[in-house]
Every structure is written in C-alpha cells, then in structure tokens.
C-alpha positions as CSV (number, residue, x, y, z in Angstrom):
1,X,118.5,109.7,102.2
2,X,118.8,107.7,105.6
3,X,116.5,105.0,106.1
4,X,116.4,102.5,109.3
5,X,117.5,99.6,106.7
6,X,120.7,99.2,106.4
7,X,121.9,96.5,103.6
8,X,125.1,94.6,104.1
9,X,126.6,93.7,100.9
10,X,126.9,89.9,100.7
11,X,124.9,89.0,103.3
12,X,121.5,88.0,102.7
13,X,119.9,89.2,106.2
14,X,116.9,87.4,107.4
15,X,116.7,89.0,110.7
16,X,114.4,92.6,109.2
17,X,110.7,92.5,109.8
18,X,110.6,95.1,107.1
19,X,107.9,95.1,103.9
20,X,108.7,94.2,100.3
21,X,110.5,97.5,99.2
22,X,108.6,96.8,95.7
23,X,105.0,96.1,97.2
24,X,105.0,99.9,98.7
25,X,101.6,101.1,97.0
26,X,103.9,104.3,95.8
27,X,101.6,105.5,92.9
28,X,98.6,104.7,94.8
29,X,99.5,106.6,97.9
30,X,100.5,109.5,96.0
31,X,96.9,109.1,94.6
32,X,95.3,109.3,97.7
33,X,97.0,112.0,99.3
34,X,95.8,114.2,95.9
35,X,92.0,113.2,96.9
36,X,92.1,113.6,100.4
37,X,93.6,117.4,100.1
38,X,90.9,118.5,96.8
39,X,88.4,117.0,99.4
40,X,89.1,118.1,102.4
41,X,91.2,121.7,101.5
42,X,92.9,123.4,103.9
43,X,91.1,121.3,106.7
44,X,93.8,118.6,106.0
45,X,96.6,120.7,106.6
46,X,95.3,122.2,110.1
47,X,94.9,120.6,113.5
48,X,92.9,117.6,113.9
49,X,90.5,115.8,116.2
50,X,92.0,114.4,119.2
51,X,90.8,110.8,118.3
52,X,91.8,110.9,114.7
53,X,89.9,112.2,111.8
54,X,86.2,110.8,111.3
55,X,86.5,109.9,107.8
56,X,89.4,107.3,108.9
57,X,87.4,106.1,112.0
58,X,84.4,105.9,110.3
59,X,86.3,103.4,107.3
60,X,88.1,101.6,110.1
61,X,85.1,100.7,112.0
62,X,83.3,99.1,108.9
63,X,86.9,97.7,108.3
64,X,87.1,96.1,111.6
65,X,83.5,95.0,111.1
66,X,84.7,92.5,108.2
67,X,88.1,91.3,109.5
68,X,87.1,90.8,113.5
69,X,84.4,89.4,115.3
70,X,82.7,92.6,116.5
71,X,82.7,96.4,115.6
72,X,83.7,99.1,117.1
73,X,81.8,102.2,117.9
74,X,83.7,105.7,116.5
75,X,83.9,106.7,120.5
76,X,86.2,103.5,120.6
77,X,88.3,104.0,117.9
78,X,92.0,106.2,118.9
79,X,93.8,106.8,115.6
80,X,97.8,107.0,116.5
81,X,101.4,107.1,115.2
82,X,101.4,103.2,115.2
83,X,101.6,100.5,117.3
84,X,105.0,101.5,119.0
85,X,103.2,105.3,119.8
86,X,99.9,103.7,120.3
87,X,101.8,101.0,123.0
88,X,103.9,104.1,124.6
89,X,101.0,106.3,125.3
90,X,98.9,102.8,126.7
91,X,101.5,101.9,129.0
92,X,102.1,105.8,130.4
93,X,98.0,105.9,131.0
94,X,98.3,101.9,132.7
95,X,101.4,101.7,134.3
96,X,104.4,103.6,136.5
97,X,107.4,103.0,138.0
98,X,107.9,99.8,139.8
99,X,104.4,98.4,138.3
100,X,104.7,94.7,137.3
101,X,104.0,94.4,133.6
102,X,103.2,90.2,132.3
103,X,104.6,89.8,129.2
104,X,104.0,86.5,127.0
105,X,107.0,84.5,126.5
106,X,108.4,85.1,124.1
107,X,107.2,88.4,122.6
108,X,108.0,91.1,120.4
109,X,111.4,92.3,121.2
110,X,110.7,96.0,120.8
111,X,108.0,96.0,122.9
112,X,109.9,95.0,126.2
113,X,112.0,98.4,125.0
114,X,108.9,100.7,125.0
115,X,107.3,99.0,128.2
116,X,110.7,99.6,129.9
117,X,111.0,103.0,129.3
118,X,108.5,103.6,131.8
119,X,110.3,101.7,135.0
120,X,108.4,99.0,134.7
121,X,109.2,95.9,136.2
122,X,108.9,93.0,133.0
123,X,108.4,89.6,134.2
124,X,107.2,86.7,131.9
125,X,103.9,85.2,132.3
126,X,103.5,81.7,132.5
127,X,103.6,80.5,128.6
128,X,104.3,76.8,127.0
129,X,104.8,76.4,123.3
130,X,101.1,77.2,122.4
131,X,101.8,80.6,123.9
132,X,100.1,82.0,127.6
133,X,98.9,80.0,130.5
134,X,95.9,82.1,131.6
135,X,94.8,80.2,134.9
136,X,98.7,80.5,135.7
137,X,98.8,84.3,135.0
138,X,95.5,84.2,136.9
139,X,97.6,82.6,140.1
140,X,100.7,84.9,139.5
141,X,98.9,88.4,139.7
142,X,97.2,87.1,143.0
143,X,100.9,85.9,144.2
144,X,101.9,89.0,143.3
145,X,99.2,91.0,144.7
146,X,99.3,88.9,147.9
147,X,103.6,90.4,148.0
148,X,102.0,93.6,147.8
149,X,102.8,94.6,144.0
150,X,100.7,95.9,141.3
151,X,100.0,94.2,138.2
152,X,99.2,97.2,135.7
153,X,98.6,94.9,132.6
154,X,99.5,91.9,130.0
155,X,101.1,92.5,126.8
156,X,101.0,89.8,124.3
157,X,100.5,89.6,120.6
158,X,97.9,87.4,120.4
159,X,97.3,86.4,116.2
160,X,100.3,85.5,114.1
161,X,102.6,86.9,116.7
162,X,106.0,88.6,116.6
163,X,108.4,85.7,116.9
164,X,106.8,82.9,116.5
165,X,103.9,83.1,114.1
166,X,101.7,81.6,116.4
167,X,98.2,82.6,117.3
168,X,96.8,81.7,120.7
169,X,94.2,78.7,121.0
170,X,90.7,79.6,120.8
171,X,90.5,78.0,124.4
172,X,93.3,79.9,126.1
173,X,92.0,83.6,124.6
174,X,88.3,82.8,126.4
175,X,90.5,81.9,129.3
176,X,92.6,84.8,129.2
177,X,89.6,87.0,128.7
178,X,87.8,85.3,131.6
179,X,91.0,85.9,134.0
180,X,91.8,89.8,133.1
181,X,87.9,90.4,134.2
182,X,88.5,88.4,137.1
183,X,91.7,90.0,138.3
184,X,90.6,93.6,136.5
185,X,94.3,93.4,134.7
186,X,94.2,95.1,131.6
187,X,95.1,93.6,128.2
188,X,97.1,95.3,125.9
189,X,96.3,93.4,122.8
190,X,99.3,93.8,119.6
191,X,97.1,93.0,116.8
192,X,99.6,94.3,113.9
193,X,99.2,91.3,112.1
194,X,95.5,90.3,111.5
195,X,95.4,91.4,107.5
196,X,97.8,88.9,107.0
197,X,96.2,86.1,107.1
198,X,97.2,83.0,104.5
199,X,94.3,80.5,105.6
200,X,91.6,82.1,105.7
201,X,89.8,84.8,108.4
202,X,92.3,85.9,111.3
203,X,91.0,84.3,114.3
204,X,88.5,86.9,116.5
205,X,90.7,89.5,118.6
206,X,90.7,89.7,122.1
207,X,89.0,92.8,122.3
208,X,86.0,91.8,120.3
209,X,85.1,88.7,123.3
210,X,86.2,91.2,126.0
211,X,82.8,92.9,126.8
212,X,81.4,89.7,127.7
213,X,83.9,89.0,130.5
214,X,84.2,92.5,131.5
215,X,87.6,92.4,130.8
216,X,89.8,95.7,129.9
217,X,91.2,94.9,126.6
218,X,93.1,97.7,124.7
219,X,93.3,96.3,121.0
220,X,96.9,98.1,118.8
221,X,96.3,97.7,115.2
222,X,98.7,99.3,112.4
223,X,99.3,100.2,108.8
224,X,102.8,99.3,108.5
225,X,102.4,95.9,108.0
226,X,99.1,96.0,105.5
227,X,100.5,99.6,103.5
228,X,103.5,100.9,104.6
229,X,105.8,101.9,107.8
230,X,106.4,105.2,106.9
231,X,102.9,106.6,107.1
232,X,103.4,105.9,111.0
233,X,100.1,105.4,111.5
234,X,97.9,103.1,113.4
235,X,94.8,102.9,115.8
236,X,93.4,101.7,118.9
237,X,90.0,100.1,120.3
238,X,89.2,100.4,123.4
239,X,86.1,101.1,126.0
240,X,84.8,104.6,125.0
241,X,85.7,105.7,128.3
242,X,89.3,105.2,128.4
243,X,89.4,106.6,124.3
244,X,88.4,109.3,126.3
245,X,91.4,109.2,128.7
246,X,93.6,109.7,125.9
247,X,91.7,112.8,124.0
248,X,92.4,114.4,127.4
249,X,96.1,113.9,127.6
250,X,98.0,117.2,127.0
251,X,99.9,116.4,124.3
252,X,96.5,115.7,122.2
253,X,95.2,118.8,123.7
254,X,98.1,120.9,122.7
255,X,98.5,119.4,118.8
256,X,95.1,117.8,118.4
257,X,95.0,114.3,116.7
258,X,97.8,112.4,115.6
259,X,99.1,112.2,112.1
260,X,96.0,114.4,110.7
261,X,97.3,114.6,107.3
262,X,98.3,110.8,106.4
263,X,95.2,109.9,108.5
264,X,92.9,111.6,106.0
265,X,94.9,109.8,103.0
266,X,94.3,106.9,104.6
267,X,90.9,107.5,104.9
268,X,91.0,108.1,100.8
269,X,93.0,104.8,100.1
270,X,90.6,103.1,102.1
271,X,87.1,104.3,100.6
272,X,88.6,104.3,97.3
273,X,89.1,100.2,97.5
274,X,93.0,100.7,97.0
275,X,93.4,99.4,100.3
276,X,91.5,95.7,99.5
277,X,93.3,95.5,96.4
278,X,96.9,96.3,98.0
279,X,96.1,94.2,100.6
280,X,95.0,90.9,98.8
281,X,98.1,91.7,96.8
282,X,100.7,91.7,99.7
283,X,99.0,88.6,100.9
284,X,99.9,86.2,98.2
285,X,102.8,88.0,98.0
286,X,104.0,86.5,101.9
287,X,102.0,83.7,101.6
288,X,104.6,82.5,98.6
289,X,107.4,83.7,100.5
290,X,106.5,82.1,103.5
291,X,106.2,79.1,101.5
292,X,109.3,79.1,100.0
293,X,111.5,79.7,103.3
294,X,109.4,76.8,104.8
295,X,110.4,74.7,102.4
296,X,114.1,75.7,101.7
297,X,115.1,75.3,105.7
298,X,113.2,71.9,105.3
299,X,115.2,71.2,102.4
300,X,118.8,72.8,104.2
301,X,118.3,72.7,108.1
302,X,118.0,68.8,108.9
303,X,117.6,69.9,113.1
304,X,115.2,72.7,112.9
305,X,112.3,72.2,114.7
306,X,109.0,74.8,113.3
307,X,105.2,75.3,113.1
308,X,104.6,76.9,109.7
309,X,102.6,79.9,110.5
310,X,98.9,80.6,109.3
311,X,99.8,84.4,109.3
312,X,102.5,87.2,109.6
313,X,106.2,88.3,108.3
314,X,108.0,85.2,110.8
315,X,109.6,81.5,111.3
316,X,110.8,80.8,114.5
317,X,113.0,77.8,114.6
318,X,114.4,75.8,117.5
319,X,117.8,74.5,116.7
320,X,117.6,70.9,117.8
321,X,121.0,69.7,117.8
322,X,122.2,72.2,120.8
323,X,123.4,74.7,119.5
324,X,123.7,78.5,121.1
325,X,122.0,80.7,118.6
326,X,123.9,84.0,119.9
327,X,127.3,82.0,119.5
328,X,126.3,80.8,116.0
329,X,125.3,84.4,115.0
330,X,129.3,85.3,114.3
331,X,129.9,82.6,112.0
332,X,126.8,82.9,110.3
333,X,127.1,86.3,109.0
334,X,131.0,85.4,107.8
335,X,129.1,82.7,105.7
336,X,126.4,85.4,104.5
337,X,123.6,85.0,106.1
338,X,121.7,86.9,109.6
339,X,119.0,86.1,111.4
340,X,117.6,87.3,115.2
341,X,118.8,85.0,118.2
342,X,115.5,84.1,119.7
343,X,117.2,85.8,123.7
344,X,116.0,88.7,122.8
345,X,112.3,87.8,122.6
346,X,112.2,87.0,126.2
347,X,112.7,88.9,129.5
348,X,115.0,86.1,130.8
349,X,116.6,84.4,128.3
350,X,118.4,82.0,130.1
351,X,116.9,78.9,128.5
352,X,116.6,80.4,124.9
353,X,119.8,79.8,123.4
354,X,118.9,77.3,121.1
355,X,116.3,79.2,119.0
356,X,116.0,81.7,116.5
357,X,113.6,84.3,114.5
358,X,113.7,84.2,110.4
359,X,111.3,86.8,108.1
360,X,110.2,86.1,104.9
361,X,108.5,89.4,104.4
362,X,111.3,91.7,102.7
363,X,113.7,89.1,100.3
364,X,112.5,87.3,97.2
365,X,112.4,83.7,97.1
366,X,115.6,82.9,95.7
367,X,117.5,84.9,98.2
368,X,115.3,83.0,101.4
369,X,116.2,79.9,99.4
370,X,119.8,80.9,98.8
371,X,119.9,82.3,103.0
372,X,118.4,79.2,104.7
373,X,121.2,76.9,103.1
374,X,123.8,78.9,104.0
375,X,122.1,79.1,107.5
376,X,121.7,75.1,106.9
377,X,126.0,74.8,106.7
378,X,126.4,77.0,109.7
379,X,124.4,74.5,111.6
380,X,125.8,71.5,110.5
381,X,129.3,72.8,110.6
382,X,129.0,73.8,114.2
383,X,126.8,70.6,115.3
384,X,129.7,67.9,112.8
C-alpha cells in the first residue's frame, strides 16, 4: 500500500507533521462507522447535504461551543475534505488571478502552494517575531489599493501555528480584527490546531471576535490533527451568507456534500464520547513529546534559539551561530537526521537561512532525543 510517508532507513526525520502512527483510533473508528451505517442505512451511502450532514454540524457546533469563545449557528457551519480542500475552495470564491493575497510571515508552507494555484500574487504581511503587524497590514492594503491592486484576503494560522508554534497576542488578533472590518479584507483563519492545546483552553479564534468588528473571517478547522488524516475531513465557519456561497457552487450541486460517509462516522465518534477520550489521549501524548525534544535540543543544540510552544505538532529554531539551514540540510541527513529549512515558510526567503522547523508529533521520545543530538553535531561541526 502507498502512503504519502515515506521512511528512510537510518535517518530519524524530524521534518513530517504527520500523527503518531500508533495513536490512530483504529478500533474506534471502525466502531463508528458500524453505528453510523445501522443508524442511518442506506442514507449514508447516498448523496449528501451540500453543507455537510446535520448530525456532524449539529456535534461540531456544541463542540465549537466548548473549545472557542462563541458558537456557531448550523447555517455557519461548511463540512469539507479538510483544511487544504476547505482553503482551495475559500480562495477560488475570494480571490483570482493577479489578486494580492497577505500572508503571515512565516506560514504554513503548503498553503502558499494552494493559494498559488489560483494566480495569486503572495506577498508577506508585515510580521515580527510575535507574528502579524495589523496597523502595518492596515497601511499596506491602502498602499496597495492606492497602486490600484486588490487585496482579496489574509491567510495566517493564528493559534499554535504551522512553523512556529506561536499563537498571536491577544492584542494584535483585536487589532487584526479591527483592521479586516476597516479595510473589508477577509480573513482566512487556519485553525487546524486548537484541540491541541498543552496549557490549558486554546486562546479564542478569530472568527468568534469577528462579528463585533464586522470583519469577514472564514475560520478552517480539521480532523487530521485531533483523529486522523485519512478521513480527509474538516469544516468551516463562516457568515451564513457566504456558507451559502459555497452550497451553490457546482461541484456541491452536482455531488452534494462532501465526504457524506466519514462525515456521518464522525458524527458517531463524536456523540459517542470517543472523540474526548481520543483527544485527551493524543494530548498528553504531544505534550510529552514536545517536552522531550525541548529538552533534548537544550541539552544537544548550545546556539538554538526557541519559544517552547503552548500547542501543536512544531519547534522552530533559529540557528544562532550563522549557519544556512538549506546548506546544513545535506550533511545533516548523512549524519541521520532531517528536518524542514525554515525558506520554505516564507514568500521571500531571503533573510531565513538561519532557521528551521522540527515536529515532535510522529517519533517517540528516544528517537527526538536520539535526532536533536545528531542535529546538535551537525551544528557544531559546521559552526567549529
């Protein structure tokens, strides 16, 4: 069977944002799926709703309720194929060829793929090391709107985010949310990683302060981080109005709602408290892992520079004795160990070369132990 992983024998690769193969909820999924199709029958099986099943919007509202700050009504809620779908089919409603799209700097790598494929042009918004500068971005989309461009949105992953761990200050999302109403930029919110939380509640999304500003905010969530990436399935909140924007799109109105099937399964594992138990589970299981990477490069790599993060699958380190992270990559892997050079998490990466992205999520503590020392003699080797 093919699978996207693909192991290298004898090096111990820290560079996959991929789950604990062992903390897939196997037995429990196969469990769910039996419930959902003796309740629903042959109704699972056919075409579904063009939002997404109600059972699953229904659990995710109440769901939401508990993790976020606000709750969504069911007319907000669009179930999808996942975040990289769900961020696809946002950015082919929002944006076009030529459109400027603000990305935060640095970002989720992938995502600058999937906004690309749509002739966008990606420029980075204003950012320093505690993530985006709104009253910056505020002054770049009017620069930009004065040069006669249009800004069609902000992408940024906003709690725990893809590479850096990081969630945005309290003060900077008001900000933020204050500006996009202002400006009438939408927000594309990536909120894959708000279940995984290691001190306590995930900070409110952006989407749950948006009304109050008036501000467009399109809020991604996911399963593949809290279950499993295989079910490729996902969801969005946004206003009802543009939730209806997507129902309408052909594609939903040709095959109905995406991933009916696993949806409805979902909807069981959820209801049937499998979910808070797997979820809890995973938790502790990457809060000890983060723990014991944190403290194996502190024990290994004398001149990396990090923020241990409060959430997430990531470390991002800066390299503090000048040293180019894509050059070290080569002799890193022929001593054993791989990681992601942190270039690739920016639209220009000119001044990047010094950092780089670690996860935690998929080796067990021994082998992140065993990884960050060989990382460690890399480092010094190339820095002696």
């Amino acid at each position: 069977m093919t699978i996207q992983y693909v192991e290298r024998p004898g090096i111990i690769d820290l560079g996959w944002g991929h789950p604990d193969p062992d903390s897939l909820p196997t037995q429990e999924w196969a469990e769910a799926s039996v419930a959902a199709l003796r309740r629903y029958g042959w109704t699972a099986l056919t075409y579904g709703a063009g939002a997404g099943p109600g059972p699953l919007i229904e659990w995710l509202c109440d769901r939401m309720a508990a993790t976020d700050a606000a709750k969504p009504e069911p007319g907000e809620v669009f179930v999808t194929a996942g975040v990289s779908q769900g961020l696809d089919l946002v950015a082919g409603v929002l944006a076009g060829p030529g459109d400027i799209v603000l990305v935060d700097s640095p970002t989720y790598h992938l995502a600058l793929r999937i906004l690309a494929d749509h002739g966008v042009d990606l420029r980075a918004a204003p950012a320093d090391g505690d993530g985006i500068l709104p009253a910056q971005t505020g002054e770049l989309v009017a620069r930009l709107r004065r040069a006669g461009r249009r800004v069609a949105l902000i992408y940024l992953v906003p709690i725990f985010g893809n590479p850096t761990g990081a969630s945005l200050p309290a003060q900077r999302r008001r900000e933020l949310i204050e500006v996009a109403g202002r400006t009438r930029v939408p927000i594309v919110e990536d909120d894959t990683y708000r279940e995984l939380s290691y001190s306590g509640s995930a900070p409110p999304s952006l989407w749950s302060a948006a009304g109050e500003a008036g501000a467009q905010v399109i809020r991604l969530g996911s399963f593949s981080k809290s279950v499993a990436p295989g079910l490729r399935l996902g969801w969005l909140t946004a206003q009802a109005p543009f939730v209806r924007r997507l129902v309408e799109r052909g594609y939903v109105d040709s095959g109905g709602g995406v991933n009916h099937s696993v949806a409805l399964a979902m909807a069981s594992f959820g209801a049937s408290g499998r979910y808070e138990r797997h979820v809890s589970a995973v938790r502790e299981l990457y809060r000890g892992r983060r723990d014991a990477l944190v403290e194996a490069v502190r024990d290994g790599i004398d001149s990396a520079r990090f923020v241990v993060p409060d959430g997430g699958w990531f470390l991002w380190l800066t390299i503090t004795s000048t040293v180019d992270t894509r050059r070290l990559l080569v002799p890193a892997e022929r001593a054993g160990v791989s990681y992601v050079p942190g270039y690739r998490f920016y639209v220009d990466p000119v001044s990047t070369v010094d950092q780089l992205r670690l996860s935690y999520s998929m080796l067990p503590p021994a082998e992140l132990a065993e990884g960050a020392r060989r990382l460690g003699r890399v480092v010094d080797a190339t820095t002696s």
